[in-house]
N, C-alpha and C positions, 0 to 999 in steps of 0.2 A: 626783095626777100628780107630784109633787113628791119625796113619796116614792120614786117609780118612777125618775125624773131621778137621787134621791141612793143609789139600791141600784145603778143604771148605771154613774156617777161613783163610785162606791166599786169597784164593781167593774172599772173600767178602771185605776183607780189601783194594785190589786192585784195582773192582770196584764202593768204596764208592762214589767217584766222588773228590769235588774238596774243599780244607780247607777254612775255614773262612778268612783267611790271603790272601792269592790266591785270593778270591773273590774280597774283600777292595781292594788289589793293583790292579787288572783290571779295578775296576770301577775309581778307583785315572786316572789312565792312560787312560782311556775314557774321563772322567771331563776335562781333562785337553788337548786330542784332541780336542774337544768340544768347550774348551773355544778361544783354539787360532784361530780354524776354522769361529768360531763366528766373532773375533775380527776384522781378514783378508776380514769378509763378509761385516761387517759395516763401516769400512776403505773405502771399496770399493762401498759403495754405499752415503759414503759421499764426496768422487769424483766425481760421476757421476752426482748429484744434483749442487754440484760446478762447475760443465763443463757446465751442462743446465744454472744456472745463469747466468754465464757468456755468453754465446752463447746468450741468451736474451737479456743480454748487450750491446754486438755487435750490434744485432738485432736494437735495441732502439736506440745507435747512428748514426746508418745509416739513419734510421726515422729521427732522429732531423737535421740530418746535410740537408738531400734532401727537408724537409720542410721549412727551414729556408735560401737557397740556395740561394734567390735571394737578401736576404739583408746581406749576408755576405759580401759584399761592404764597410763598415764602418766600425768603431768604436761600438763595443756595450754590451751590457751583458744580458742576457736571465738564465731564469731556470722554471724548470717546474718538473711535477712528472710524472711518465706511470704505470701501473697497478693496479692499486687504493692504491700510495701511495708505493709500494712495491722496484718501481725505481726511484732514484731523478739521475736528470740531471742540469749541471751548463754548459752554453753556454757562451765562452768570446772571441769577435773579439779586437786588440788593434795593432796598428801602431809597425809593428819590427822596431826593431833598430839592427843597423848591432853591431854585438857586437866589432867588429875592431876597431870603432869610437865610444867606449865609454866614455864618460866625454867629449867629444868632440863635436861641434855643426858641427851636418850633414849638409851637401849642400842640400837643398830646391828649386827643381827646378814646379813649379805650373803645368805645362802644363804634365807633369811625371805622370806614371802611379805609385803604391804605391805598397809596399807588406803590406798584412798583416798577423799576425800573427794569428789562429784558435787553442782555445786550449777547447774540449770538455771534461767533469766530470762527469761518471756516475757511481753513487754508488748505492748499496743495501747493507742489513741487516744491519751491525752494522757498515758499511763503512771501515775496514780494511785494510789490503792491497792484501788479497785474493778476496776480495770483492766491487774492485774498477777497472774501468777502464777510462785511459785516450787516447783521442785523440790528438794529436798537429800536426799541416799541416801549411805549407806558400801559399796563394792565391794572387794572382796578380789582383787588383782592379783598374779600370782608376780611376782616379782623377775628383770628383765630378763637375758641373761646377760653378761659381764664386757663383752665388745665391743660393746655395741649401747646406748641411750640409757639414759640415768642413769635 
């Protein structure tokens, strides 16, 4: 009977189930899938907010440049905001200079068509350099006539 008593006892012993120590290390090893799971979620969903601003960015200089299109001819500088405030834009048209002839007084010929330089700035949030985009383009403008802006 004795026997019988310690094949019992052995066998309750074996499906006690699982120790206190066991437990703590799984759930340590869960926490800690968890967190890095976490971390890779929220990584990644602060890229894709960062793609939408900017693709909005995009958006917003193509707007400024196609409404402003007919007087990019000059000289001039613009700014303005779009989404109440969310996007600032800096508009600057300014005379290129070849950079070849620098310090150097360019030939001036009046009847010449011009290039000018287009250089667009559109920030959000805190203006950084994730969170900035710039435009710069060369447009070729005629030459105003004698009586009307330089």
């Amino acid at each position: 009977m004795s026997t019988r008593r310690g094949i019992a006892l052995a066998r309750s012993r074996r499906q006690a189930g699982f120790t206190l120590i066991e437990i703590i290390v799984a759930f340590a090893v869960l926490a800690l899938g968890l967190t890095l799971l976490l971390g890779t979620l929220s990584g990644a969903s602060r890229q894709l907010r960062d793609a939408g601003d900017a693709g909005k960015a995009a958006l917003i200089a193509q707007t400024v440049l196609a409404a402003n299109a007919e007087t990019l001819n000059q000289p001039m500088r613009l700014d303005g905001e779009a989404e109440e405030g969310r996007y600032r834009w800096q508009l600057e048209v300014a005379l290129w200079q070849d950079p070849r002839l620098q310090g150097r007084k360019q030939p001036i010929d009046p009847g010449a068509a011009r290039m000018l330089r287009v250089q667009l700035d559109v920030q959000w949030g805190d203006g950084g350099p994730r969170q900035q985009l710039r435009v710069v383009s060369l447009r070729l403008a005629a030459r105003p006539p004698a009586g009307d802006a330089p």
